[in-house]
C-alpha positions as CSV (number, residue, x, y, z in Angstrom):
1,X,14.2,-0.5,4.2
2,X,16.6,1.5,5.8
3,X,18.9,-1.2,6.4
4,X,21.1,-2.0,3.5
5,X,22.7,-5.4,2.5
6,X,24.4,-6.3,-0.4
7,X,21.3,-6.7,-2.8
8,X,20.1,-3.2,-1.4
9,X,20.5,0.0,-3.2
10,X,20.3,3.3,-1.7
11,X,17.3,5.3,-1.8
12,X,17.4,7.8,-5.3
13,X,14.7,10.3,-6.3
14,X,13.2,9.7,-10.4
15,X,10.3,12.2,-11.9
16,X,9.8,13.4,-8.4
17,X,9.6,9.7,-6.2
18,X,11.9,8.1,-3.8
19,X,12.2,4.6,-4.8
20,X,14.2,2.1,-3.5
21,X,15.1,-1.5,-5.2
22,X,15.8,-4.6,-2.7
23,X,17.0,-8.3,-3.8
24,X,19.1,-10.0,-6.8
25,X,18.9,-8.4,-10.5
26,X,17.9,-11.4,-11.5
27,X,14.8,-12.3,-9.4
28,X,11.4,-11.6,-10.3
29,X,10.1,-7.9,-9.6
30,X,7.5,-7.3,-7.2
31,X,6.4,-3.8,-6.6
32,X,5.1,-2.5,-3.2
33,X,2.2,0.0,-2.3
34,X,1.7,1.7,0.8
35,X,-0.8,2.5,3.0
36,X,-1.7,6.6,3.6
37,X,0.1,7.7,6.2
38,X,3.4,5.2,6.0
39,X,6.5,4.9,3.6
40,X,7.5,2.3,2.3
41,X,10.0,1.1,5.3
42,X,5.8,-0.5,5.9
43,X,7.1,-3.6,4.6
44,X,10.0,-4.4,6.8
45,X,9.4,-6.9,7.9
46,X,8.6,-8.8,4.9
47,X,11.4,-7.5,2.9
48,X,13.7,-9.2,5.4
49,X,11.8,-12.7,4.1
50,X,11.3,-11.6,0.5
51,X,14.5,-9.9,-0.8
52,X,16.4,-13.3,-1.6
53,X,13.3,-14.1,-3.7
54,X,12.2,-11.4,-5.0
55,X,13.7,-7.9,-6.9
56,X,11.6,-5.9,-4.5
57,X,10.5,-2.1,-5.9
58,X,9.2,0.2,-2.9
59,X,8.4,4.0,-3.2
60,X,7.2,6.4,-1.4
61,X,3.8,8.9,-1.8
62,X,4.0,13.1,-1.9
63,X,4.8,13.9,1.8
64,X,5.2,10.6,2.3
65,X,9.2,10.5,1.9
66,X,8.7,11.8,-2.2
67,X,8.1,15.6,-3.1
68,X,4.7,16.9,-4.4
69,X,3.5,14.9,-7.0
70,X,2.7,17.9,-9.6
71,X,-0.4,17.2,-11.8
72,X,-0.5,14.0,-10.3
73,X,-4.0,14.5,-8.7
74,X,-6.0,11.0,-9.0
75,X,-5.6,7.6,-8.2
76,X,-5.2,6.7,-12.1
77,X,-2.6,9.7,-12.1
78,X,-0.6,7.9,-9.5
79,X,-0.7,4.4,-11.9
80,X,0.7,6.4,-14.2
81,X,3.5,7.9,-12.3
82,X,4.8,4.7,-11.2
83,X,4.3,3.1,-14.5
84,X,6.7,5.8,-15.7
85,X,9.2,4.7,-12.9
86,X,8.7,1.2,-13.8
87,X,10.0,1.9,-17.4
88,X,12.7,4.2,-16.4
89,X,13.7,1.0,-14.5
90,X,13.3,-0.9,-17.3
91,X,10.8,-3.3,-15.9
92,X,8.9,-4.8,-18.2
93,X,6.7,-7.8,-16.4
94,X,6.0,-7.6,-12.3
95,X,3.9,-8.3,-9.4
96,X,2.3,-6.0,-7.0
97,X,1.2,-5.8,-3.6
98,X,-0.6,-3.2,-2.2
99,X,-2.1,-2.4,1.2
100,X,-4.9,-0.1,1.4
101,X,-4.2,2.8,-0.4
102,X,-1.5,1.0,-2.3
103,X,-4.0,-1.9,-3.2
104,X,-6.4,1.0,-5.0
105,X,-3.1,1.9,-6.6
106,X,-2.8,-1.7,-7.7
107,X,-6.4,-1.8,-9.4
108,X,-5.2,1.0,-11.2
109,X,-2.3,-0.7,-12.3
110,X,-3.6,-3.6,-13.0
111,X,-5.9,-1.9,-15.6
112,X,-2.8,0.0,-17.1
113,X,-0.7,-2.9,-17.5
114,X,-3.1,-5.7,-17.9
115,X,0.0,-7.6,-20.3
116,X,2.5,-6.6,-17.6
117,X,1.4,-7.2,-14.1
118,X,1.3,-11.2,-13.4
119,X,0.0,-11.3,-9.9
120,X,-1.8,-8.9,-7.8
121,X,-2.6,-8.6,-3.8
122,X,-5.1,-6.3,-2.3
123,X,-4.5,-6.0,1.2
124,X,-6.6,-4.5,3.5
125,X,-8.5,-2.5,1.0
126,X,-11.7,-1.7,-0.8
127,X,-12.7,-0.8,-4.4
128,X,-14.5,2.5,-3.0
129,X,-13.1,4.2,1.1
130,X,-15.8,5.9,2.5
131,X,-18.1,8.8,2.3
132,X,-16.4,12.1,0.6
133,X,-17.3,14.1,3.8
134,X,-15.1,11.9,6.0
135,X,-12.1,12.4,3.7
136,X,-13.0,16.3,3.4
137,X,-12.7,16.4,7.4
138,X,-9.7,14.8,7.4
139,X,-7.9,17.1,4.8
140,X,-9.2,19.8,6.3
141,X,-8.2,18.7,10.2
142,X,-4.6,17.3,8.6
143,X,-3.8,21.1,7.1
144,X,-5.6,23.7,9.7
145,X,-2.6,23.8,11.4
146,X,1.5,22.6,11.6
147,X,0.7,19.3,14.2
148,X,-2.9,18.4,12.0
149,X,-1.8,14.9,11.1
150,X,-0.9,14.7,14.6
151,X,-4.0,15.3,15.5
152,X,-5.4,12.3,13.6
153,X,-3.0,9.5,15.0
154,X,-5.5,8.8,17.7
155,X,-8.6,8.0,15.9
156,X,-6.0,6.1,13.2
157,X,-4.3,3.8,15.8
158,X,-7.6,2.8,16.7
159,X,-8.4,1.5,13.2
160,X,-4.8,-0.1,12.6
161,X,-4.1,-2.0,15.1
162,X,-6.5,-3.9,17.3
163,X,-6.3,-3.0,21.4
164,X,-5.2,-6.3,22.2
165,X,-2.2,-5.9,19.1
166,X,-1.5,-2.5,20.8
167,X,-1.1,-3.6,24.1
168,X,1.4,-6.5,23.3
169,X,3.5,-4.7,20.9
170,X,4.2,-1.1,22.2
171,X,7.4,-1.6,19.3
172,X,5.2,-2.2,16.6
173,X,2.4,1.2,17.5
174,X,5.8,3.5,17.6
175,X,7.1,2.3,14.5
176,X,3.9,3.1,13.0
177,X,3.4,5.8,14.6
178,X,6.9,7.5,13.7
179,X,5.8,7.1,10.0
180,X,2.0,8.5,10.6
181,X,3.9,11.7,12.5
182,X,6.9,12.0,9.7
183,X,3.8,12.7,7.2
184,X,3.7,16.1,5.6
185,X,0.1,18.1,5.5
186,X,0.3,18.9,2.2
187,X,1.4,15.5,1.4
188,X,-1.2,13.8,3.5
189,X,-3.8,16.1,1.8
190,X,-3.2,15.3,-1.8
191,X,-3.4,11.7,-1.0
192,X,-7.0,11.6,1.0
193,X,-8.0,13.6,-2.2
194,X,-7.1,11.0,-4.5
195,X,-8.5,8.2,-2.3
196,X,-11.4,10.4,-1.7
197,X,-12.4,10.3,-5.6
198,X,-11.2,6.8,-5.9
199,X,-14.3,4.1,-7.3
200,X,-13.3,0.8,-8.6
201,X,-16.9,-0.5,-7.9
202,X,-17.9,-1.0,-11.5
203,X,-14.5,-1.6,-12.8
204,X,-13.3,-4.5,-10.8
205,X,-14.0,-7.4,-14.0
206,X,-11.7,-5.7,-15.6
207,X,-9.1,-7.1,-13.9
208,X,-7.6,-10.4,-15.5
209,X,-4.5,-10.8,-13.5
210,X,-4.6,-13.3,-10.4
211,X,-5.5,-11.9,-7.2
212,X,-4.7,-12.7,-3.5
213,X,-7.7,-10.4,-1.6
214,X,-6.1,-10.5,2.3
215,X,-9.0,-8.9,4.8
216,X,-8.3,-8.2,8.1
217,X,-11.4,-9.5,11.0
218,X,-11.3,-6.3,13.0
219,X,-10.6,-4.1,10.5
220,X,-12.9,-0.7,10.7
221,X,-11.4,0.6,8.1
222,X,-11.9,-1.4,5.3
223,X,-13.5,-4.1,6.1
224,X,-14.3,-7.4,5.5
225,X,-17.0,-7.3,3.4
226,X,-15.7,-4.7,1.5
227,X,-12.7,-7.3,0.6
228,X,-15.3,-9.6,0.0
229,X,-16.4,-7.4,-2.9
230,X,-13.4,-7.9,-4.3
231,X,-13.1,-11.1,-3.9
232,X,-16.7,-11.9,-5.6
233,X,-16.3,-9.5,-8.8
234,X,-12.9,-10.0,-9.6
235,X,-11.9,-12.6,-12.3
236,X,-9.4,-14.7,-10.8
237,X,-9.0,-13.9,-6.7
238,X,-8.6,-16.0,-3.9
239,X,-9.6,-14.8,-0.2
240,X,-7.5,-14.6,2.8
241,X,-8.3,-13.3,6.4
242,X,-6.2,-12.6,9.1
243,X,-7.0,-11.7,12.7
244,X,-5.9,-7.8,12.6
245,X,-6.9,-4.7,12.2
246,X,-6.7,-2.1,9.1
247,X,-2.6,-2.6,9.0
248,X,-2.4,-6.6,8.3
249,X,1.0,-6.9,7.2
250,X,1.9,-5.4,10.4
251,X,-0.6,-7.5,12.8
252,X,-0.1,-10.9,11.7
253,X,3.1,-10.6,9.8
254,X,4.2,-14.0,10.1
255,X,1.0,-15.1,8.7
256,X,0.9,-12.1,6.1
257,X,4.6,-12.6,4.6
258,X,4.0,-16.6,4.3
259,X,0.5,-16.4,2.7
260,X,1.6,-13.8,0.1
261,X,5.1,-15.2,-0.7
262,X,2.8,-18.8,-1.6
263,X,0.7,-16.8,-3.6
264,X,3.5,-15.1,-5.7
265,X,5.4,-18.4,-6.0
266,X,2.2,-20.5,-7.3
267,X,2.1,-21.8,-10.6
């Protein structure tokens, strides 16, 4: 997103997040969640597909390209936040798509604006990430010292992309890698916190809107049988797998844009 065109607007700050709107006034909204670690240039290359369809909303986390988040603390905190932006923008209905992090974000959404949201992709995500002692040692490796998220690229590249992916597309590992490094401790901190404390486990029929579930085959991350989950106990979802790792959108993203913009576009 930091090409502009003639449906772009420039990037502007509002109650603390960098947001950025893509695509004609007119066009449906749909609203884009990151992954930990990235900004919302994630979804390049599917804003290049989308933005003559779509009135496309990104943002950005705390430390992520936004400034701290201040009593923002949880997951349902962060719902909040943005549903705030959404009404400063005046956004009444919308769709969301969310990739990991962003898809817990979505479920949170989803709840808050059951009359609002019309369709909703999980990506690459899970309605509980892990044990709390793996988030605890990554908070604490990411903030011991000024290169910590540095520190953590390896193990993450590991779990993004696939070694075949990795190999072929050099490109694709040092665009992702230049967000992952551009990450602020702090930032990164408050974030594993809030997906730390995340569970969705016994709130997922809650959830009425229609759902696109997209798993990834070698993702270690979240994987798929955690999508699978999802799939099973939400109300109205659909499953989709592609051959990737943790970072789908990025790994098959021909596949990725196509199969979401059908879903989006169904009646």
């Amino acid at each position: 997103m930091r090409e502009h065109s003639s449906h772009e607007a420039v990037p502007s700050p509002c109650d603390g997040v960098h947001f950025q709107i893509t695509g004609p006034a007119t066009a449906p909204v749909l609203v884009l969640g990151n992954s930990l670690a990235t900004d919302m240039s994630l979804w390049r290359d599917q804003i290049r597909v989308w933005k003559n369809d779509f009135r496309i909303v990104g943002f950005d986390y705390p430390g992520h390209g936004s400034p701290s988040w201040d009593h923002a603390n949880s997951m349902s905190d962060y719902a909040v936040k943005i549903g705030r932006l959404l009404d400063t923008l005046e956004i009444d209905t919308y769709s969301y798509c969310g990739l990991s992090m962003g898809g817990a974000l979505g479920m949170e959404l989803a709840v808050l604006h059951p009359h609002r949201m019309q369709k909703l992709v999980l990506s690459n995500t899970a309605a509980q990430f892990g044990s709390r002692d793996f988030w605890n040692q990554r908070i604490a490796t990411a903030t011991a010292s000024e290169d910590g998220v540095a520190q953590l690229w390896g193990a993450s590249l590991s779990r993004w992309f696939t070694a075949e992916f990795a190999a072929a597309h050099p490109d694709v590992v040092a665009f992702a890698q230049a967000m992952f490094l551009a990450t602020e401790p702090a930032g990164y901190a408050s974030c594993c916190a809030a997906v730390r404390d995340f569970d969705f486990s016994e709130r997922l029929a809650d959830i009425a809107t229609p759902a696109l579930v997209i798993a990834g085959t070698s993702d270690l991350a979240t994987t798929p049988q955690q999508a699978g989950v999802l799939a099973d106990k939400l109300r109205r979802a659909q499953y989709h797998e592609l051959p990737t790792g943790h970072l789908g959108n990025l790994g098959a993203s021909r596949e990725f844009t196509e199969v979401v913009q059908a879903f989006l576009q169904s009646r």
